[in-house]
BAKEMAR-687332 format. One record per residue (C-alpha): residue in three letters; x, y, z; residue number from 1. Coordinates in Angstrom, 2 decimals, padded with zeros to 5 digits, always signed. Example, Ala and Ser with C-alpha at 12.3 -4.5 7.8 and 13.67 -1.06 7.14 Angstrom:
2
<site "ALA" <+012.30 -004.50 +007.80> 1>
<site "SER" <+013.67 -001.06 +007.14> 2>
***
This chain:
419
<site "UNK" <-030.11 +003.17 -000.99> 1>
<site "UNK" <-031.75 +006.41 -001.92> 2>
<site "UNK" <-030.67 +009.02 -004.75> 3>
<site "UNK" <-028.69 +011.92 -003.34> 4>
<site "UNK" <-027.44 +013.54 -006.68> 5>
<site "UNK" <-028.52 +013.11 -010.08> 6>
<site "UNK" <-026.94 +014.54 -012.99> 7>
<site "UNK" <-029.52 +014.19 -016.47> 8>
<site "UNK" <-027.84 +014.81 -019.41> 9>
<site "UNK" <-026.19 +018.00 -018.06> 10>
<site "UNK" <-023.80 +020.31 -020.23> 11>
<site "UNK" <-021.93 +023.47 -019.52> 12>
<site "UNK" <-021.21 +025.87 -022.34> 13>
<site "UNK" <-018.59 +028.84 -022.39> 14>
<site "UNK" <-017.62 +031.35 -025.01> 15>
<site "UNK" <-013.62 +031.26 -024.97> 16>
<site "UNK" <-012.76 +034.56 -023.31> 17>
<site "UNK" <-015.88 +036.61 -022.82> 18>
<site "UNK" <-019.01 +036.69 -021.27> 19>
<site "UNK" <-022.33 +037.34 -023.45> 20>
<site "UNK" <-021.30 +036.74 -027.10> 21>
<site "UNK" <-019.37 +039.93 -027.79> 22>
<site "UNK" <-021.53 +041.31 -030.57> 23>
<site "UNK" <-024.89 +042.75 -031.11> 24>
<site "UNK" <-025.65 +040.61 -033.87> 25>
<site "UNK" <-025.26 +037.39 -031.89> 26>
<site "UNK" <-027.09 +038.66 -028.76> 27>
<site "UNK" <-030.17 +039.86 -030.97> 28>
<site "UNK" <-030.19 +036.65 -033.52> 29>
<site "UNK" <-029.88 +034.56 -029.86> 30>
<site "UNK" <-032.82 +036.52 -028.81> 31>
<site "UNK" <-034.93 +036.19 -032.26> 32>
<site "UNK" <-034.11 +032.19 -032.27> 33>
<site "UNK" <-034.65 +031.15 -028.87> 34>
<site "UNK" <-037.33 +033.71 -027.08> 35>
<site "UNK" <-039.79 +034.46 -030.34> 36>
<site "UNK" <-039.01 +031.54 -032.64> 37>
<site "UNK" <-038.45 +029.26 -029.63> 38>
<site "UNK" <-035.85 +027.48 -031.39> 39>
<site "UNK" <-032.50 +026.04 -029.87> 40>
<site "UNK" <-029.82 +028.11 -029.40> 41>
<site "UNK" <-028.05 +028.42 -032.36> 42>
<site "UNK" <-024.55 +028.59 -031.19> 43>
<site "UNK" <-025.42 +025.14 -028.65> 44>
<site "UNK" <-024.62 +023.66 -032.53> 45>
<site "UNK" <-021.60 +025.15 -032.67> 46>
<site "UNK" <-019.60 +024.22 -029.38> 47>
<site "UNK" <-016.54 +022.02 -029.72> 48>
<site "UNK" <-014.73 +019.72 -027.49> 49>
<site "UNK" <-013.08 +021.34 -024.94> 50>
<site "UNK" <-009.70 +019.96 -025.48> 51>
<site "UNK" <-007.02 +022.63 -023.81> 52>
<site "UNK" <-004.06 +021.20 -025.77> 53>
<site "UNK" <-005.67 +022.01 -029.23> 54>
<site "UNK" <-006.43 +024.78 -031.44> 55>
<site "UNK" <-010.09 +025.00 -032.11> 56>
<site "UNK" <-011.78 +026.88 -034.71> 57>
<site "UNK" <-015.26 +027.42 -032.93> 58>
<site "UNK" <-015.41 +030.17 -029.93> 59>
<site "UNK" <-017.33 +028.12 -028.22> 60>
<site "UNK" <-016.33 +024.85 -026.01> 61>
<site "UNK" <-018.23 +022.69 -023.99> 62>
<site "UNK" <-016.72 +022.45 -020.14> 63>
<site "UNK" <-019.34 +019.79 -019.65> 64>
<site "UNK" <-020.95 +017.56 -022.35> 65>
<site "UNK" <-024.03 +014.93 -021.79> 66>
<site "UNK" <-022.97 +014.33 -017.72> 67>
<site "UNK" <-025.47 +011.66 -016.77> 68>
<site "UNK" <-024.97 +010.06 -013.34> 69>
<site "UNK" <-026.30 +009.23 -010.05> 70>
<site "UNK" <-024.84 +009.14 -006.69> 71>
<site "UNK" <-026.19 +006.75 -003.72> 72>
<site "UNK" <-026.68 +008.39 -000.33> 73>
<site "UNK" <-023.82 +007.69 +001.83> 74>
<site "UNK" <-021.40 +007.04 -000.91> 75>
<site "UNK" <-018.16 +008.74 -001.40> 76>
<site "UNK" <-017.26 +009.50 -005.42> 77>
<site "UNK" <-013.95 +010.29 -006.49> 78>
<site "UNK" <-014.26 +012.46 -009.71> 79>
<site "UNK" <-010.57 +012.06 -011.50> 80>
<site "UNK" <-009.12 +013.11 -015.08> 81>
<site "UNK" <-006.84 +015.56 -016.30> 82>
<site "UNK" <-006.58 +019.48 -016.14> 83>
<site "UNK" <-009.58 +021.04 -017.90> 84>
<site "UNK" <-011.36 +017.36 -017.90> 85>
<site "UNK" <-014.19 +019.28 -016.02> 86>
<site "UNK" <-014.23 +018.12 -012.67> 87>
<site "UNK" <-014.70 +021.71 -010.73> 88>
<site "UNK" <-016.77 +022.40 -013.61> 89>
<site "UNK" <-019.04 +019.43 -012.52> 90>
<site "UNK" <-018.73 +020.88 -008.70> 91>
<site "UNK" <-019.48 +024.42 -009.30> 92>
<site "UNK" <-022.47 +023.15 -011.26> 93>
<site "UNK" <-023.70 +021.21 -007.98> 94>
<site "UNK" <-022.89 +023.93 -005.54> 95>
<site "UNK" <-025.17 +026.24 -007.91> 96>
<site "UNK" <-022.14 +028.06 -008.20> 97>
<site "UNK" <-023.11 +028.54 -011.92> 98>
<site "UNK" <-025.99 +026.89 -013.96> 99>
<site "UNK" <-026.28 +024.30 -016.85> 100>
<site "UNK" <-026.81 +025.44 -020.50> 101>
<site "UNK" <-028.53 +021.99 -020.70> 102>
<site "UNK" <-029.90 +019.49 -018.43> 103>
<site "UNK" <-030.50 +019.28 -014.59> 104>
<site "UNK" <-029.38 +018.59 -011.39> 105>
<site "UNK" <-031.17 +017.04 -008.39> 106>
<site "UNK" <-029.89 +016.72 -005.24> 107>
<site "UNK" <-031.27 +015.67 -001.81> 108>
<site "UNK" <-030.24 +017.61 +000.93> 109>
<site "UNK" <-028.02 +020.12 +002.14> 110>
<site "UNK" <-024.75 +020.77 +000.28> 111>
<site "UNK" <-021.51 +022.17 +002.04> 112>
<site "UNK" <-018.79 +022.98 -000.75> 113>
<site "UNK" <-015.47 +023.58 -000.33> 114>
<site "UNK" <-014.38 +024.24 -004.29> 115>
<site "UNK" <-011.17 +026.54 -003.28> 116>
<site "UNK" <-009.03 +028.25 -000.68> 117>
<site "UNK" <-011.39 +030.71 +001.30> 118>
<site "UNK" <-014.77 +029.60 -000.30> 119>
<site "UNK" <-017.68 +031.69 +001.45> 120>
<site "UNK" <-014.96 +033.72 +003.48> 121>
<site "UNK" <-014.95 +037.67 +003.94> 122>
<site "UNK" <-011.46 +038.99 +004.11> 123>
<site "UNK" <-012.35 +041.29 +006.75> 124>
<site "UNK" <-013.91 +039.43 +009.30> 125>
<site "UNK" <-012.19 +037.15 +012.05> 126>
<site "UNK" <-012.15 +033.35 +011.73> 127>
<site "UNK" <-015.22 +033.25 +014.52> 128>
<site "UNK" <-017.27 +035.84 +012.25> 129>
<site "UNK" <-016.82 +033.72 +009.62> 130>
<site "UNK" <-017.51 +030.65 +011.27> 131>
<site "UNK" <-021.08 +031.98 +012.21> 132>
<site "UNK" <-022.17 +033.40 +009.06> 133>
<site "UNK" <-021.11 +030.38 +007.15> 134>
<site "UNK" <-023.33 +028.39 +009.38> 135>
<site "UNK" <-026.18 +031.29 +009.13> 136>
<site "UNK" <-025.77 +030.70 +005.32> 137>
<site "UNK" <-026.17 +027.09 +005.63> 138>
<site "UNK" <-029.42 +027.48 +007.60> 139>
<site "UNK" <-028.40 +026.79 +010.91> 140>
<site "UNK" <-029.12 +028.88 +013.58> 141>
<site "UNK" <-026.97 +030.47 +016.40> 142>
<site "UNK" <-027.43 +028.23 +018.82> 143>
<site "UNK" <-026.20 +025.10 +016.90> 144>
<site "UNK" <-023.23 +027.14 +015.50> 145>
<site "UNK" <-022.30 +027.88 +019.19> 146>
<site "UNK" <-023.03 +024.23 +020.29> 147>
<site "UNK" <-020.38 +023.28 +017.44> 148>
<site "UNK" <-017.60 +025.96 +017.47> 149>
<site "UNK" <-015.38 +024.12 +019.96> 150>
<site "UNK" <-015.15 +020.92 +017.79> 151>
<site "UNK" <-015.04 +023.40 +014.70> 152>
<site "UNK" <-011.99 +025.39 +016.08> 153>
<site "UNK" <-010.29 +022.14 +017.62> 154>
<site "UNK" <-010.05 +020.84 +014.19> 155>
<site "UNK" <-009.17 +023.53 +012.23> 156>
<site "UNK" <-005.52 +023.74 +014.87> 157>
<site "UNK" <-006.71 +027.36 +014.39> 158>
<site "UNK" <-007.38 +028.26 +017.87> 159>
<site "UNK" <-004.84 +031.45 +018.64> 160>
<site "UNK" <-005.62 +032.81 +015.23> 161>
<site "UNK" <-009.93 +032.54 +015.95> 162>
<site "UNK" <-010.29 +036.41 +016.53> 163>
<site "UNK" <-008.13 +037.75 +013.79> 164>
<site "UNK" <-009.33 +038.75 +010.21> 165>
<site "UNK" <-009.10 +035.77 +008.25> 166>
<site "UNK" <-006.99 +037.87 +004.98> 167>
<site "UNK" <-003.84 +037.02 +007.42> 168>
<site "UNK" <-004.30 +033.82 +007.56> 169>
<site "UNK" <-001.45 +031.80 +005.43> 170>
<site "UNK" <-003.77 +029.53 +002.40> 171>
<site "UNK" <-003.34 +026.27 +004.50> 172>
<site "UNK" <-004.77 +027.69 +007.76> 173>
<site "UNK" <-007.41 +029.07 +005.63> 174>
<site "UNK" <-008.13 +025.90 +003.71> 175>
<site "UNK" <-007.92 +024.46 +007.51> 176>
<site "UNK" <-011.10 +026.32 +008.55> 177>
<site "UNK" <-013.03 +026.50 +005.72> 178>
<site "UNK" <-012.55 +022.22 +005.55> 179>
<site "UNK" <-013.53 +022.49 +009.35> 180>
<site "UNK" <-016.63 +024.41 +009.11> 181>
<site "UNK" <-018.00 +022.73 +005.89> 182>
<site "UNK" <-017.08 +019.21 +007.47> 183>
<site "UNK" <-019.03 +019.93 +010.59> 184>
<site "UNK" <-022.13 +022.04 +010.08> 185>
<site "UNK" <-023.85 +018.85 +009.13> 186>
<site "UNK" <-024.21 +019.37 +005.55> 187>
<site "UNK" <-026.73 +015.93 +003.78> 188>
<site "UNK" <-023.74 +016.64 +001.05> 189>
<site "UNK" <-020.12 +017.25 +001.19> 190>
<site "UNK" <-018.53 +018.46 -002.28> 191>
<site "UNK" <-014.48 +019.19 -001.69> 192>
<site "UNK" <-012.46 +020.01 -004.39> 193>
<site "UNK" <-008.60 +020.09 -005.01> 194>
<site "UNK" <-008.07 +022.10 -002.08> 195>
<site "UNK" <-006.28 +019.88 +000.60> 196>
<site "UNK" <-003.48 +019.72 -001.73> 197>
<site "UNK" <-002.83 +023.09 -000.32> 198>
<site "UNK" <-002.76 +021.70 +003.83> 199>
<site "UNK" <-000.16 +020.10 +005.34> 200>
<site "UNK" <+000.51 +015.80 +005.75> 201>
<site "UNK" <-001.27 +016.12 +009.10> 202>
<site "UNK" <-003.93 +017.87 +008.09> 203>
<site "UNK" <-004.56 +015.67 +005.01> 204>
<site "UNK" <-004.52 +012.72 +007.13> 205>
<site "UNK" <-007.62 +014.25 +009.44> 206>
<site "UNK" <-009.34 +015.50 +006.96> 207>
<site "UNK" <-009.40 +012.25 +005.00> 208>
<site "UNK" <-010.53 +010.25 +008.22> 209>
<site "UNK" <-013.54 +013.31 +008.82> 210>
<site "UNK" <-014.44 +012.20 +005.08> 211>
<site "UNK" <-014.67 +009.20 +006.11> 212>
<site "UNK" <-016.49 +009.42 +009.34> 213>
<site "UNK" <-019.27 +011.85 +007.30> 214>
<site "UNK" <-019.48 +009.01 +004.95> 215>
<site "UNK" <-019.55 +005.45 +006.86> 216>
<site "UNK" <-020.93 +006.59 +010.23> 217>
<site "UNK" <-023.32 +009.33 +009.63> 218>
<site "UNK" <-024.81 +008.23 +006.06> 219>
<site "UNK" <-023.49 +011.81 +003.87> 220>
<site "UNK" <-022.58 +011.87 +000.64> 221>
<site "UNK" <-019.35 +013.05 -000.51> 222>
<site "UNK" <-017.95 +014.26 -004.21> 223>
<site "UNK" <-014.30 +014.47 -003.93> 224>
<site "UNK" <-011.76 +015.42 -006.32> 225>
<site "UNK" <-008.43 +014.99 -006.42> 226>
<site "UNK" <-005.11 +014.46 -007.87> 227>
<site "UNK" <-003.64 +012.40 -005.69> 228>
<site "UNK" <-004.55 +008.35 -006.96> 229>
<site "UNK" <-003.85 +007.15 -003.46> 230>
<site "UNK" <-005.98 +008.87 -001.73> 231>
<site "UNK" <-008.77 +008.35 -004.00> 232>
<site "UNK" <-008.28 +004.50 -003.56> 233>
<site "UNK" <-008.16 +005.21 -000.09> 234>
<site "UNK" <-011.25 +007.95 +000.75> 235>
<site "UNK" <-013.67 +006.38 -002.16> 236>
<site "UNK" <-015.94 +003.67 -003.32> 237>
<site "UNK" <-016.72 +004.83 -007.02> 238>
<site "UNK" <-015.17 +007.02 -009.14> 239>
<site "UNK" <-016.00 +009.16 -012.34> 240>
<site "UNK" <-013.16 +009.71 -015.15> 241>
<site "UNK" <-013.88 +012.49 -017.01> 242>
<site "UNK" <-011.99 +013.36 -020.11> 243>
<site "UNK" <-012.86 +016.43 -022.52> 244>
<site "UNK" <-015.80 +017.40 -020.70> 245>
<site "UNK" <-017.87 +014.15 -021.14> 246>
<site "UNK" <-017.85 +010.89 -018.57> 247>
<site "UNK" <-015.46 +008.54 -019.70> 248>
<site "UNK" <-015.51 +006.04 -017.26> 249>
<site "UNK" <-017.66 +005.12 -014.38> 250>
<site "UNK" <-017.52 +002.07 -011.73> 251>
<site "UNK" <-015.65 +000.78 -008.56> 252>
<site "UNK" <-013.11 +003.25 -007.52> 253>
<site "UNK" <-009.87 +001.14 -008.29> 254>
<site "UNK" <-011.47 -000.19 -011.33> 255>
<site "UNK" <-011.67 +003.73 -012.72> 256>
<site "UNK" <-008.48 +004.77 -010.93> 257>
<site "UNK" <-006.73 +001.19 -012.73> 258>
<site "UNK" <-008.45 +002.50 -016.73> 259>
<site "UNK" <-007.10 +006.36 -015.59> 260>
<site "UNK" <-003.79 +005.06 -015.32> 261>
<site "UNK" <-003.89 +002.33 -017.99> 262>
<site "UNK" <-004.23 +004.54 -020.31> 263>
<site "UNK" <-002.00 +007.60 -019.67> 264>
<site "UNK" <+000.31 +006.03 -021.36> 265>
<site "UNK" <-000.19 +003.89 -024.64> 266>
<site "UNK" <+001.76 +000.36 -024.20> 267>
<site "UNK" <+002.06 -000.97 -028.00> 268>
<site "UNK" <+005.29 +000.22 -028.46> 269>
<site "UNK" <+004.83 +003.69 -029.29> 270>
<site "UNK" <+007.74 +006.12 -029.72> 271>
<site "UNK" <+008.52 +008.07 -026.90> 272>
<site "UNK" <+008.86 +011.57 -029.30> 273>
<site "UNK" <+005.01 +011.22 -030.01> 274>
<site "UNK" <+004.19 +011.95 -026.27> 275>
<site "UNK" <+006.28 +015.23 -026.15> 276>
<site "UNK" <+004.34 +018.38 -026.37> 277>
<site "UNK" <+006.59 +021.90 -027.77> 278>
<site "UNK" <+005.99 +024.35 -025.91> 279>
<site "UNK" <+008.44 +026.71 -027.87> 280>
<site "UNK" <+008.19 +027.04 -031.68> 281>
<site "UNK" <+011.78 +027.62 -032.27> 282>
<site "UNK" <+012.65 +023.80 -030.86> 283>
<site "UNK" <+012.50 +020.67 -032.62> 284>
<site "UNK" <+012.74 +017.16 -031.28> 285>
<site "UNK" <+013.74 +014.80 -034.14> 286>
<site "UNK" <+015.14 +011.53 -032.13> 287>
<site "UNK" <+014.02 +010.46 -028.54> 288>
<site "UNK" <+016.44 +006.97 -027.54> 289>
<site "UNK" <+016.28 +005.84 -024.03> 290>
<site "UNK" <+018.69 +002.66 -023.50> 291>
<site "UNK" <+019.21 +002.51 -026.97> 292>
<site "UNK" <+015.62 +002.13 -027.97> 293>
<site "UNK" <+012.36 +005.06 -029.03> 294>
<site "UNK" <+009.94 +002.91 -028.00> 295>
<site "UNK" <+007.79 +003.84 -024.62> 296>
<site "UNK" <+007.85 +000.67 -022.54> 297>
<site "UNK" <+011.41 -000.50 -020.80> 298>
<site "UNK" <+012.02 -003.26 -018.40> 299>
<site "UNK" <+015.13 -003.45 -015.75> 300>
<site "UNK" <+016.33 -006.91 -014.56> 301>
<site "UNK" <+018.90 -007.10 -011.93> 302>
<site "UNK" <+021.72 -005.99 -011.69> 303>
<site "UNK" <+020.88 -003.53 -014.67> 304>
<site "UNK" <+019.59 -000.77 -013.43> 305>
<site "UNK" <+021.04 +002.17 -015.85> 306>
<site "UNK" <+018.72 +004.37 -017.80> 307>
<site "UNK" <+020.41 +006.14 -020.56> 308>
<site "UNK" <+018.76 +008.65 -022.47> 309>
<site "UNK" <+019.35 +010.71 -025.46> 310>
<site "UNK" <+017.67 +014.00 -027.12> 311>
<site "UNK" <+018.50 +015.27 -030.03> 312>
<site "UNK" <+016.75 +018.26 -032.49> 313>
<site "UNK" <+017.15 +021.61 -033.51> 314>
<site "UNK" <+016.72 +025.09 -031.46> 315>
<site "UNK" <+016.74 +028.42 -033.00> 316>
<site "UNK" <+017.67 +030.10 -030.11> 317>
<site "UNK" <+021.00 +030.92 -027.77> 318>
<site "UNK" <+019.82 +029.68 -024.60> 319>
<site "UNK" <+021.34 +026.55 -022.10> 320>
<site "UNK" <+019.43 +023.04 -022.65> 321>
<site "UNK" <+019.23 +020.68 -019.76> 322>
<site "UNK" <+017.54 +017.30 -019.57> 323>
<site "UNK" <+015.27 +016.82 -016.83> 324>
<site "UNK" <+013.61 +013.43 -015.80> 325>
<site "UNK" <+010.54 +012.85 -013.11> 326>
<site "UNK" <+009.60 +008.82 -011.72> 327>
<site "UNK" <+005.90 +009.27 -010.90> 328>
<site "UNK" <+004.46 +005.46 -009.26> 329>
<site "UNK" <+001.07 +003.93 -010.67> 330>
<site "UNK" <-000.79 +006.30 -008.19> 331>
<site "UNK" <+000.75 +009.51 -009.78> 332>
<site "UNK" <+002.55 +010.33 -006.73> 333>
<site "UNK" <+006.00 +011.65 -007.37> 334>
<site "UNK" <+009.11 +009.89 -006.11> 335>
<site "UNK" <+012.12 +010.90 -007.62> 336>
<site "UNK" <+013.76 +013.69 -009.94> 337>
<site "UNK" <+016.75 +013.93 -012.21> 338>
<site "UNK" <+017.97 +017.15 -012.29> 339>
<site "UNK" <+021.69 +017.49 -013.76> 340>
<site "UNK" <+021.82 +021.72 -013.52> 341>
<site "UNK" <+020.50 +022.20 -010.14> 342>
<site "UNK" <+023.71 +020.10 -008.40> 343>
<site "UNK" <+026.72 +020.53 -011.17> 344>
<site "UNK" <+025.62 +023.19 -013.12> 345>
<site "UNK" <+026.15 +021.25 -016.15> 346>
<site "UNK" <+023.82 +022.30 -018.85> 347>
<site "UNK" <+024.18 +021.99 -023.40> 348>
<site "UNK" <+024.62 +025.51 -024.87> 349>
<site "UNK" <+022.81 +026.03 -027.81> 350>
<site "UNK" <+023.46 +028.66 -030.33> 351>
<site "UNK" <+020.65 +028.27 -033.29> 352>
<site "UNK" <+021.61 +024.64 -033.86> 353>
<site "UNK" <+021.62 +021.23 -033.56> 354>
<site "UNK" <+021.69 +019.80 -029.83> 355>
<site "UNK" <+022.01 +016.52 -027.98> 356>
<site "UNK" <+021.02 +015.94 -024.91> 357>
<site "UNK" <+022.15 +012.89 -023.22> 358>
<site "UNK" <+022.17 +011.97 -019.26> 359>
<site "UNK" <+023.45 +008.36 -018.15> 360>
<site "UNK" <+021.70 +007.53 -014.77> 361>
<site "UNK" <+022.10 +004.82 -011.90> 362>
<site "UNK" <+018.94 +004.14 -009.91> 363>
<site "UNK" <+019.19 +003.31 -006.73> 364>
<site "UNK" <+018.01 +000.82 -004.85> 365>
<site "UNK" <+015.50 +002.51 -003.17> 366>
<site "UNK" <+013.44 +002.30 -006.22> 367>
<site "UNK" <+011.71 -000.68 -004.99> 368>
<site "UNK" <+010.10 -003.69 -007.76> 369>
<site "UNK" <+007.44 -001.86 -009.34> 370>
<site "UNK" <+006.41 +000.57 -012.63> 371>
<site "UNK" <+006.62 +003.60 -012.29> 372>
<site "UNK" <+006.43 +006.06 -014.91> 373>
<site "UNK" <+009.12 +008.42 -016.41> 374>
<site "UNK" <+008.00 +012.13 -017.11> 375>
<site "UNK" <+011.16 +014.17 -019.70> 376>
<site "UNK" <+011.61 +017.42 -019.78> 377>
<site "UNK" <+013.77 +019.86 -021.76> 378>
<site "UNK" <+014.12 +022.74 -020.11> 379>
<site "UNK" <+016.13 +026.28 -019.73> 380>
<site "UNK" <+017.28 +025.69 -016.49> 381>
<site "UNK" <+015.40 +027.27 -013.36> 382>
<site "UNK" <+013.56 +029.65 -016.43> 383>
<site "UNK" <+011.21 +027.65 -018.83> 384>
<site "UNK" <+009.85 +024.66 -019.95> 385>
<site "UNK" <+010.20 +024.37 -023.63> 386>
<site "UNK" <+009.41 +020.70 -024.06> 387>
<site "UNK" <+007.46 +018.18 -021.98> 388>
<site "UNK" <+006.60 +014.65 -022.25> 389>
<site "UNK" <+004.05 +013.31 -019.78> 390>
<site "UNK" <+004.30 +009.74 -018.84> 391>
<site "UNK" <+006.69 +009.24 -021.84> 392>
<site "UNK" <+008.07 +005.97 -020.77> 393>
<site "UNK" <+006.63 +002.56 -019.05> 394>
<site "UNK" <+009.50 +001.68 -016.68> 395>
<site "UNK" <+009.33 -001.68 -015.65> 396>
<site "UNK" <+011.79 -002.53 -012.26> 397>
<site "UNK" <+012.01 -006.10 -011.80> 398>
<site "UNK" <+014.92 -007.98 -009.65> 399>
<site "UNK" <+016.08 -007.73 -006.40> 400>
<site "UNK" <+015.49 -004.63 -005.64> 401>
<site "UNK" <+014.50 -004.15 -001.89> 402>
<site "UNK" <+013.29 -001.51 +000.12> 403>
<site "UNK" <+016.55 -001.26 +002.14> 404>
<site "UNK" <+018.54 -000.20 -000.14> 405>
<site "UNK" <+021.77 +002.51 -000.11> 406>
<site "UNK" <+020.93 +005.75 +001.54> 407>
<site "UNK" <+019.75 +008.57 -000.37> 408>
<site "UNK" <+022.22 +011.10 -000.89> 409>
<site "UNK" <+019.89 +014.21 -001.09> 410>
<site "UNK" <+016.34 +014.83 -000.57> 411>
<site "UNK" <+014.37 +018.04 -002.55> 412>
<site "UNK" <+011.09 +019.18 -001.14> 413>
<site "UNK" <+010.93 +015.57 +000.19> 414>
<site "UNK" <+011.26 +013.51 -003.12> 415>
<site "UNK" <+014.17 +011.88 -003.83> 416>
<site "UNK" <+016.90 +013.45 -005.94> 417>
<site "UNK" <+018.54 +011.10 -008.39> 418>
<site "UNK" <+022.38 +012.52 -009.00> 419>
***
């Protein structure tokens, strides 16, 4: 198959905060290095890592670092890692949205992006304006805009809201269009970013199965990124983990989405306090215990199936504590939440001291044989986050657990609440 994209040693550079470099002095020694010296940038040297969750001491970060990659025509990439990894980064670079500091990008073809709600929309004009002069953008001319705005418009579900300005459209109707046009103006490649989080189930479905159709039956090329694990295993054939702004891993899709996972959380027995991140200086964590033990991996055989946990530290502050716990499966999809304050209203008042925290839960059955993985939070109830440990604990279900089980008491925003 033939090269649609190639990325060659690209890199993105950003000064933290501001655009240009802020002084005199570094704009004119840029200019004297680079333009009459024809040296490299000096402050390329300079760049760190862009890790968000760190303090650096450079004010310069690299969003990208040494991207070097090719895509296939016809194949459909899923580009996965964590906030700030660089994946829109990557897109915007594609979609010429911005430019490299280093390396280059070659691609084959036509490229339709959809990088966030209302890309390439005016405000002002109806959903039919903007329907035409997105196509007009993408060099196509009138007539095969016309020929196309039925299927565009039957998509989209948009139809009784075509001839009003597209600023009162709600952000899923808009995502909606914008998905519809860029999907159907026949675009050599399809870049889609984050957005269809924002759309309903239905619309995820159909816009999945257009990706799909683009890909397998007309031969397009699609960069998707995305959150959700499952349908990246579903929608794609390779993947591309980025972490820190450089390409950690690269291969068949389940094989990246299977080392993304694997190693979110760290299986040799860790203690669960070294995953939490403080998010407010005046509290201290000094004991994690879940069942009795602080290390990060715990199995469940039948008939146990009680998690106990227990949090204790210091706070410097008069505020309520409460304990709140997420289950998240293997695909990061979240299926269940533990939150004590928002049925009883029981939460640990603190007043500058010591605190425990300490919730006793049954799972139900409707947690079916599988591992999923345990999210804590401490919070101040329905105001803040001051503490938060991401994929803190390898749970481990194994028994008879079925998946007709006892009824679920209450649902919130369609995950399961765990009383």
């Amino acid at each position: 198959m033939p090269t649609a994209i190639e990325f060659n040693h690209v890199s993105k550079q950003y000064r933290l905060g501001l655009v240009s470099t802020r002084t005199i002095s570094h704009d004119l020694n840029r200019w004297w290095q680079t333009a009459i010296l024809h040296h490299e940038d000096p402050y390329l040297k300079i760049g760190e890592t862009n890790d968000r969750a760190t303090r650096g001491n450079s004010e310069y970060v690299w969003a990208l670092r040494d991207i070097d990659f090719k895509v296939e025509q016809g194949d459909v990439v899923g580009i996965i890692g964590k906030n700030g990894a660089g994946k829109s980064t990557l897109l915007k670079l594609l979609s010429r949205v911005t430019t490299p500091t280093t390396g280059s990008i070659r691609a084959r073809g036509r490229i339709a992006s959809l990088l966030e709600v209302g890309t390439g929309f005016h405000q002002e004009l109806t959903g039919r304006e903007n329907i035409y002069m997105n196509g007009t953008i993408m060099g196509m001319s009138k007539a095969e805009v016309k020929r196309k705005l039925d299927e565009i418009v039957d998509f989209s579900g948009c139809e009784r809201y075509l001839d009003t300005p597209v600023k009162r459209y709600s952000s899923g109707m808009t995502v909606r269009l914008g998905f519809a046009v860029a999907a159907h103006l026949d675009p050599e490649i399809l870049v889609v970013d984050e957005v269809l989080a924002v759309g309903d189930a239905e619309f995820q479905k159909k816009a999945i199965g257009k990706m799909q159709d683009v890909s397998r039956g007309e031969g397009r090329t699609v960069l998707f990124v995305s959150h959700n694990m499952a349908s990246i295993r579903a929608l794609c054939k390779t993947g591309v983990l980025l972490e820190n702004g450089m390409v950690k891993y690269t291969g068949e899709v389940n094989d990246v989405v299977d080392h993304y996972i694997g190693n979110a959380v760290q299986l040799g027995g860790e203690k669960i306090i070294d995953s939490f991140k403080i998010k407010d200086d005046r509290l201290r964590i000094d004991q994690v215990k879940i069942n009795g033990q602080e290390t990060n991996r715990l199995e469940l055989q039948w008939p146990n199936r009680t998690i106990d946990i227990e949090i204790s530290g210091y706070y410097d502050g008069i505020v309520p504590l409460d304990l709140e716990l997420a289950f998240f499966s293997d695909n990061e999809i979240l299926i269940a939440k533990h939150t004590p304050s928002l049925f009883t209203g029981e939460v640990v008042k603190v007043d500058h001291d010591k605190f425990t925290l300490h919730q006793k839960l049954e799972l139900p059955l409707n947690l079916t044989n599988a591992t999923y993985y345990l999210r804590i939070d401490v919070t101040h109830p329905k105001i803040s986050y001051l503490a938060q440990a991401e994929n803190a604990v390898q749970l481990i279900l194994d028994g008879n657990y079925t998946a007709q089980g006892i009824p679920v008491d209450k649902k919130y925003f369609g995950v399961m609440c765990l009383k």
